[in-house]
Residue, then its C-alpha position, 0 to 999 in steps of 0.5 A: x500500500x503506498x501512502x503519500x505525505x498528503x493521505x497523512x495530512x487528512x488525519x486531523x491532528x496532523x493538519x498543521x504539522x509541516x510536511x517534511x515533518x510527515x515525511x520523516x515519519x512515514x520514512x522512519x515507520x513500517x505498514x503491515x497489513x491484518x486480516x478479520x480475527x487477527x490481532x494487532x495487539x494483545x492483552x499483556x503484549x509490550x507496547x513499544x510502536x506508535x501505530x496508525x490504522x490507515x485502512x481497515x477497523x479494529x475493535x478495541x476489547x477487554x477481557x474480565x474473568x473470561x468474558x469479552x466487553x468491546x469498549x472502542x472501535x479505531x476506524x480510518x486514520x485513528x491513532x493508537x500503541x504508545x505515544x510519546x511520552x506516554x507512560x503505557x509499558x504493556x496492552x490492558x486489552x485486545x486489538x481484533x481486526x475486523x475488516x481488512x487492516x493496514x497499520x503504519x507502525x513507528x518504533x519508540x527507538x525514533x521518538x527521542x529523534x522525533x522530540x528534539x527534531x519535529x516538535x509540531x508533529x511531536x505536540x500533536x501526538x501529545x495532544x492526542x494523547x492527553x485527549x486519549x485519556x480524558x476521553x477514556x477516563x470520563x467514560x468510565x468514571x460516567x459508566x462506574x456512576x451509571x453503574x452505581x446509579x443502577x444499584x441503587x435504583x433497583x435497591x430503591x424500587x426494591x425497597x419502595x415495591x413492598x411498603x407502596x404494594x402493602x398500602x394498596x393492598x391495606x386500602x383495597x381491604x379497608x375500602x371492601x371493610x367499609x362496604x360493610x358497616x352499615x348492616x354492621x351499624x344497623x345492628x348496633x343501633x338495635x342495642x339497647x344497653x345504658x349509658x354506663x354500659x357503653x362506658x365499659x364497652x369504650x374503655x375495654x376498645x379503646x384501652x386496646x386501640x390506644x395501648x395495643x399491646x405486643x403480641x409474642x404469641x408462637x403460632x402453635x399457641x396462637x391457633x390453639x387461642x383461635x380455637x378456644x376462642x372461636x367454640x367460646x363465642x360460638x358457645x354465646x350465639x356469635x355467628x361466623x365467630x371464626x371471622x372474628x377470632x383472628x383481629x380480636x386476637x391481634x389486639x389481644x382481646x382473648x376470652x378474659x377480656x370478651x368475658x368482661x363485655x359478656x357481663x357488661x352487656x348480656x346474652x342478647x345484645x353480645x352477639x352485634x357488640x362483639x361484631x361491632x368491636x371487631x369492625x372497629x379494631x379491623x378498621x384501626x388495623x388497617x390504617x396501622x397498616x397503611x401508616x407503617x407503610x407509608x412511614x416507611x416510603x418517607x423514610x426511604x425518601x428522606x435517606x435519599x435526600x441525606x444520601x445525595x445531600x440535594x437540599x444542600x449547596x456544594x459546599x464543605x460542611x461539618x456533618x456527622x459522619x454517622x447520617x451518610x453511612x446509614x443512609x447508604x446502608x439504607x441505600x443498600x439494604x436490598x443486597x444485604x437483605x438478600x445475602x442475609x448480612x448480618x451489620x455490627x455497626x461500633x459508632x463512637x458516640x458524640x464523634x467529631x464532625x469533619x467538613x466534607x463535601x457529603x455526597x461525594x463521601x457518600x460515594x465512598x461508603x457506597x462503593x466500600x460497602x458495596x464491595x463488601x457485600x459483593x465480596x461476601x457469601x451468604x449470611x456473611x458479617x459487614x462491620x463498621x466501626x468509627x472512632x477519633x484518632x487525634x486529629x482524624x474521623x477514623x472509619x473501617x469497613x471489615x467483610x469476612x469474605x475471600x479477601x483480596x489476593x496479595x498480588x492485587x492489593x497494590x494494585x487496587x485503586x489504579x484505574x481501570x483495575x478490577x477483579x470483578x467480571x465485566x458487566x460488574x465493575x469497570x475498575x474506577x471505583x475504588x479510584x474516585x474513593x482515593x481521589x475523593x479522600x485526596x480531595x479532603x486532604x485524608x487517607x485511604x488504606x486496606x489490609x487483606x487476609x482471607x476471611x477478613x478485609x478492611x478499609x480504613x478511611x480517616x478524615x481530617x476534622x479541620 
């Protein structure tokens, strides 16, 4: 394939550079040619030529845990291999040729001729470069956020689904209970008891509605009462008195207590009271039911607000550090639910309050905790302990898993790096938690052994 200084001039970083300039380099450089499936690079090989694809497509791909991800395609006149001073020593990924290929290859031997004597052309390589690695950077900083954003959106609907699928089904019965009062009500008026009567009728209900006690009853021993109580009321002329058995039971209304209303009111008007009570306790189990509900959908929406921190400027403010670990807690209590994980939380009381930037700190405990969990198998132990060290919020986040092999543990917070399998990890983020605690001036540590790993976080307090 014959290529000529002006082909090269269509590259758009090689606009400017000077002619003479473009000839040395198509003087000093090799062309190779590639067909589909072949490589021009391999994952680990040694990088050591700057490349040009002249004709031709590569997909740039990498390789987690067995499995493939295409992250680039280089087309026509893309330039890629190492560039001057780049720091690459050796390929992260895969260069597959997927259309017929032509590749000028220019061996880094030439680079130092190239800086001290073509400077445009130089400056333009650098420039791509330095664009080369923003670009790649950003992309995958927006994917790990993506990624993230992912998680906790299917924690949230997650958590959201039962509360909101319990208030429906809570005002679907409330709605069809209602639908029911008034034959209800018809016998009720029908009684005719004194006034000192009602009395201990409201006292015994409303005694039970306003201080409901806990009901600890096993099942076991809860259908044998059920039992008891069905035959007892069936005994004084209560009708479908297996209806009734289950709510009276919830507010703890056994035979002792239905005994003392049976004395209040007689044989002849038990029958429509007792049904009556029962309507009342129903009703006030139901919207018990759908305020516990709805109580939980706001305190879900209020750790949102404490995790993304949305009502607050972006400023550095002094925060306890305890709210954001238990809202991402929160945050996350899908995957913990799911795992069985069992949370030791050791807080130090009346802990110091640093400045932070709190939902970029938010992100930390986001990613160190979901790496805990991810980290761990079933029924695992996630602890999570804070304390002062002098001037400094010390926080450490411990999993029982599988630990991170020795090999690894220097490597971890580079980007890019990651143990997890493609789909799951991009490998940036325990490299935005060091540059965020960078960013607070603080320090980031881990010690591995299997069965246990921590990160320890600290924070300057001022």
């Amino acid at each position: 394939m014959k290529i000529t200084v002006q082909d090269l001039k269509e590259i758009p970083e090689f606009v400017h550079v000077p002619d003479q300039q473009i000839d040395w380099l198509l003087k000093k450089s090799k062309i190779e040619s590639f067909k589909p499936g072949e490589y021009v690079f391999k994952k680990g090989d040694i990088i050591d030529t700057l490349s040009i694809l002249l004709e031709g497509k590569l997909e740039i791909k990498f390789e987690q845990n067995g499995n493939y991800k295409v992250v680039d395609q280089i087309t026509k006149y893309g330039i890629t291999g190492l560039l001057p001073f780049s720091r690459m020593s050796t390929a992260m990924g895969y260069g597959e040729v997927i259309e017929d290929s032509e590749v000028l290859f220019l061996d880094k031997s030439f680079f130092k001729e190239m800086v001290a004597n073509h400077y445009e052309l130089t400056e333009s390589l650098v420039h791509h470069m330095t664009s080369r690695v923003r670009e790649f950077t950003k992309n995958n900083v927006q994917s790990e956020k993506m990624m993230a954003l992912g998680k906790l959106s299917a924690g949230l609907a997650h958590e959201l689904n039962n509360p909101a699928s319990a208030m429906l089904r809570s005002a679907k019965a409330l709605k069809q209970h209602l639908a029911n009062v008034p034959e209800k009500f018809k016998k009720v008026t029908s009684i005719k008891i004194s006034a000192e009567e009602v009395d201990i009728l409201n006292n015994i209900l409303f005694d039970k509605v306003n201080n409901r006690p806990e009901n600890n009853m096993k099942l076991t021993e809860r259908n044998e009462k059920e039992d008891e109580l069905e035959e007892w009321l069936e005994d004084h002329g209560v009708d479908n008195a297996f209806e009734l058995t289950e709510t009276l039971l919830d507010f703890c209304m056994d035979i002792n207590a239905i005994e003392k209303i049976h004395e209040a009111i007689g044989d002849q008007n038990f029958p429509s009271a007792i049904e009556w009570i029962e309507n009342v306790l129903t009703t006030e189990k139901m919207v018990d039911e759908i305020e516990v509900a709805s109580d939980r959908i706001s305190s879900l929406v209020q750790s949102i607000k404490s995790y993304t921190h949305m009502d607050r400027a972006p400023e550095k403010v002094a925060t306890d550090i305890h709210i954001g670990i238990k809202s991402t807690l929160t945050m996350l209590n899908h995957k913990l639910k799911k795992k069985n994980i069992v949370i030791e939380k050791h807080f130090q009381e009346e802990l110091p309050m640093p400045k932070i930037f709190v939902s970029e700190i938010n992100q930390v405990w986001t990613n160190l905790i979901d790496n805990a969990i991810d980290a761990m198998e079933h029924s695992g132990t996630l602890q999570i302990k804070t304390l002062r060290d002098n001037g400094f919020v010390k926080i450490e986040i411990s999993d029982n898993g599988q630990g991170i092999p020795e090999e690894d543990l220097n490597k971890i917070f580079d980007p890019f790096f990651t143990t997890k399998s493609i789909g799951k990890g991009t490998g940036m983020g325990l490299e935005v938690v060091q540059r965020i605690i960078n960013q607070h001036n603080g320090d980031i540590k881990v010690a591995s052994k299997k069965g246990k790993t921590t990160f320890t976080v600290c924070i300057p307090i001022t």
